[in-house]
N, C-alpha and C positions, 0 to 999 in steps of 0.2 A: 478325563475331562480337561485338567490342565494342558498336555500335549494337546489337543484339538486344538482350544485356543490359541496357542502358540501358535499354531500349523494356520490357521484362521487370520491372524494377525496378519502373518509371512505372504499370505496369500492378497491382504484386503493392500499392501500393501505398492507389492509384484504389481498389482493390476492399477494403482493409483500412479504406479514409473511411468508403466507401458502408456497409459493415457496421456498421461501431462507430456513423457517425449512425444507421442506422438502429436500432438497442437503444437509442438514447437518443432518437429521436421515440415508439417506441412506449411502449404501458403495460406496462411490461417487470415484470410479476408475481413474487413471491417464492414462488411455486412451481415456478418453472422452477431452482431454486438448491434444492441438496439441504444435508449437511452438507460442510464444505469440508477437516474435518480426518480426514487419512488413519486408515484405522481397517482393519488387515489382515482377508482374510476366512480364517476358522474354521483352524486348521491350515497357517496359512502359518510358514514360517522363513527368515529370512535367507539370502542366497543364501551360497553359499562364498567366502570371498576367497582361493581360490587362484587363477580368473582374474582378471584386472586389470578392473576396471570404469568405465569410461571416461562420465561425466555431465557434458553440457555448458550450461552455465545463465547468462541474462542475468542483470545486476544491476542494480538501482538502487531505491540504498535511503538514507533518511535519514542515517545516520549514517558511511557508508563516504567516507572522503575524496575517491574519486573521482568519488563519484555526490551528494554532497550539493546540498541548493540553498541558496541565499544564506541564506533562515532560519535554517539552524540549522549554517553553513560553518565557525560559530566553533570550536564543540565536535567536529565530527566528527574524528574519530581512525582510525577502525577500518580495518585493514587483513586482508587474507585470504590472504595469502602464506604465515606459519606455518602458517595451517590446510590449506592445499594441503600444504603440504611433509610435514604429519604423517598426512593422510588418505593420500598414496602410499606413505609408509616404513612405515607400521604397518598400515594397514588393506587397502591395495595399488588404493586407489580413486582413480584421476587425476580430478581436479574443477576443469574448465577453461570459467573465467569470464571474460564477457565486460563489460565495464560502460558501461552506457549513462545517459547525463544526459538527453535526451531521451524522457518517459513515455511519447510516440506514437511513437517506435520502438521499445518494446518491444512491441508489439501487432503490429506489423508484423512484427517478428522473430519472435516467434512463430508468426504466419501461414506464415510462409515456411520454417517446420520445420526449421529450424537449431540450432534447439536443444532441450534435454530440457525444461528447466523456468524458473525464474526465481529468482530471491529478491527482493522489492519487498513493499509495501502489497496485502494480499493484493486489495482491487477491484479494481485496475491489470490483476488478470490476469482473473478471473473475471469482469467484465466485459461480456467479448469469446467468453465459452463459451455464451452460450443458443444452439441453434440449429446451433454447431459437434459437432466429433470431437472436440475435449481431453475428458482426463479427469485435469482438475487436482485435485489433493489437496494438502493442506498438510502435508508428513512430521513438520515441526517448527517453533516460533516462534523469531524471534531475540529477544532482549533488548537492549534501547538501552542506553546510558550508562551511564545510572542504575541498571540492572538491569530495568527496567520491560518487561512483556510487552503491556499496553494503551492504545489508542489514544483519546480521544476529543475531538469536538468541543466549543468551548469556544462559548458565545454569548457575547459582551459590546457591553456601553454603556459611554459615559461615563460617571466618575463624579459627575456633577450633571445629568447627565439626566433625573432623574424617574424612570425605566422600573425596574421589578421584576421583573416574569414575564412567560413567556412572552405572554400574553395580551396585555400593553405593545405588544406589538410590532404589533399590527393598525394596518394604516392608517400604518404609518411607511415610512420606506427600509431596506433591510435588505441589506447587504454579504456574500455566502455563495461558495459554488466555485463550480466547475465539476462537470460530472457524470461526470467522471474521478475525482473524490473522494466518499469515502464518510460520512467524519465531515465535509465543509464542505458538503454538498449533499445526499445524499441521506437519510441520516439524521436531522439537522435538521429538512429539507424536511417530514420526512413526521411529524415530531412536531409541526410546527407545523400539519401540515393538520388533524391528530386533535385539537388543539385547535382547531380550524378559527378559526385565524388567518389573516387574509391582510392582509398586508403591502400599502403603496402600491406599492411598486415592489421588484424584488429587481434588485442590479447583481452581474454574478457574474463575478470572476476567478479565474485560475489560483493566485496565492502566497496567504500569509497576509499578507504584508507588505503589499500592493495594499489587501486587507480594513481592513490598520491604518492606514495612509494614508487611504482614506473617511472612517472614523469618526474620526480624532482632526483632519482637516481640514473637518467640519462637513458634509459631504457624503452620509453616512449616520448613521443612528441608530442602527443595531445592525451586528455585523462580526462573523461565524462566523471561527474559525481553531481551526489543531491544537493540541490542549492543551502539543504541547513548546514552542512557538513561542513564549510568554512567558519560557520560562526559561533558553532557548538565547539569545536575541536581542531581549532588549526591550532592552538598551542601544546597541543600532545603530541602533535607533530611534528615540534621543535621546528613549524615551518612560520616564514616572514610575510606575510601578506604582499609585500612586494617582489616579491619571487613569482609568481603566476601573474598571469594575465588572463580576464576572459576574452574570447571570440567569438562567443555565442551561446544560446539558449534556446531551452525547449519549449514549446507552446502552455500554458499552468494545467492542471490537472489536480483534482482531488486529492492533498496532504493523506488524509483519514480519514474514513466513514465507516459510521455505523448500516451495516447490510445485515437485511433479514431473508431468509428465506421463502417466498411469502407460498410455496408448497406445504410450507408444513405450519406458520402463522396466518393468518387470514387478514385481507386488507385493515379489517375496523380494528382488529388486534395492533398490527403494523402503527396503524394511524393512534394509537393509542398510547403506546410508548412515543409513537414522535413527539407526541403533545407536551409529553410528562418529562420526556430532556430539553424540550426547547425553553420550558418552565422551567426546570432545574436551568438555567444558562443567565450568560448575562450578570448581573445584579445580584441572582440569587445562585449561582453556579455553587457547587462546593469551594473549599479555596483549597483542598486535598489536587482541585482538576487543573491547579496550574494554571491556568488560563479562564478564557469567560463561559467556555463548557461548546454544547452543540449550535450548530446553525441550519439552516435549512440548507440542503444537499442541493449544491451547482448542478446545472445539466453536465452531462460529460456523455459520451460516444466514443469508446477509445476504439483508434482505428491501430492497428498492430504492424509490423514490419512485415513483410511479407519477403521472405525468402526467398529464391530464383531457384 
């Protein structure tokens, strides 16, 4: 029984690569992506919280301690223990989280129907739905730190580079994500095509930190990173704030949200937890949540790079 599992795992796993490469060799079109934030249909009401409603949701998100990454490890704080404690004494909703550091097991995880939904970057999940059965929705955004509900890419150069605009950038090396990210790859990507710039060469890692190491070691001309990443951690970087320069930005986008499934939660359920974080927020937020807690989920449409 043990080997099967094993073998089960290896297999659930193989099939979660093959998938997710393939949405990212194809021309994965921004028509296949509707709007991502939850919006009840006509006449729906919260379900009742006399029974106990039990949602079970991966995590990893910027700012929670145990899912952070190096970027921004300094500041993160946020924990979600008071807010469990008060969604089941008050609202009678167990909200049992699992947290993962690892962005490619949460696709996985999800795959394997373990769980209801997520809280992450909302492309991390959406992603992986063209072509699937999720029907992810966003119930509500979280707020970082700072209070900030938006996300965006940051271009920069040096600051003795020459380079200005985007238009600079033709014909240079240009430091951006991966296609797991939204603001350092795909968004960027597809504003530079619309300027139809093309770069000499594009080197694409996973951190932002990788991006700042390129370009402040002479290796790239341009380095996309997440707009919090200078503010969180440019001093780990033993880098000067006056050494870069920006030339541009990406359009905002969803920091974090809270996404449910709603195949496997039902709208008034959905509608039920939104109610009961939007009450937990604000004034009454935990003070574990670092910030003033949830908001009501921006519209957002992520239309994706589209490969040639």
């Amino acid at each position: 029984m043990f080997g099967k599992n094993i073998l089960l795992n290896i297999i659930l796993v193989a099939a979660c690569t093959i998938f997710v490469a393939g949405c990212g060799n194809k021309n994965i079109s921004g028509n296949v992506f509707e709007e991502t934030a939850f919006e009840p249909s006509e006449n729906t009401v919260p379900a009742s919280s006399e029974e106990t409603l039990v949602i079970k949701l991966v995590v990893n998100e910027a700012y929670c301690q145990k899912t952070a990454c190096s970027c921004v490890s300094d500041i993160a704080s946020r924990d979600y223990q008071s807010l469990q404690d008060l969604l089941k004494e008050k609202y009678n909703i167990d909200l049992v989280l699992t947290y993962v550091t690892d962005e490619y097991y949460i696709k996985d995880s999800l795959f394997t129907g373990r769980y209801d939904g997520v809280i992450t970057k909302p492309w991390l999940a959406y992603m992986i739905t063209p072509g699937s059965s999720f029907k992810f929705k966003r119930i509500v955004d979280l707020l970082d730190v700072y209070n900030n509900q938006w996300l965006r890419g940051m271009i920069i150069t040096k600051s003795d580079s020459g380079l200005n605009t985007l238009k600079d950038i033709d014909g240079k090396i240009l430091a951006a994500g991966q296609e797991d990210s939204f603001e350092k790859y795909h968004s960027p990507l597809r504003m530079l095509a619309q300027e139809k710039v093309v770069p000499k060469e594009i080197i694409h890692k996973a951190s932002c930190s990788e991006n700042i190491g390129l370009l402040t070691e002479g290796n790239a001309d341009v380095a996309i990173i997440s707009d919090y990443t200078l503010i969180a951690s440019r001093f780990r970087y033993d880098l000067d704030p006056s050494q870069i320069r920006k030339i541009g930005e990406t359009e905002p986008m969803p920091l974090c949200s809270v996404i449910i499934d709603l195949s496997k939660i039902s709208e008034e359920n959905a509608l039920r937890l939104r109610n009961a974080l939007l009450d937990l927020s604000g004034e009454n937020a935990p003070e574990e949540l670092s910030s003033d807690g949830f908001v009501m989920p921006a519209k957002w449409i992520p239309v994706p790079f589209e490969t040639k």
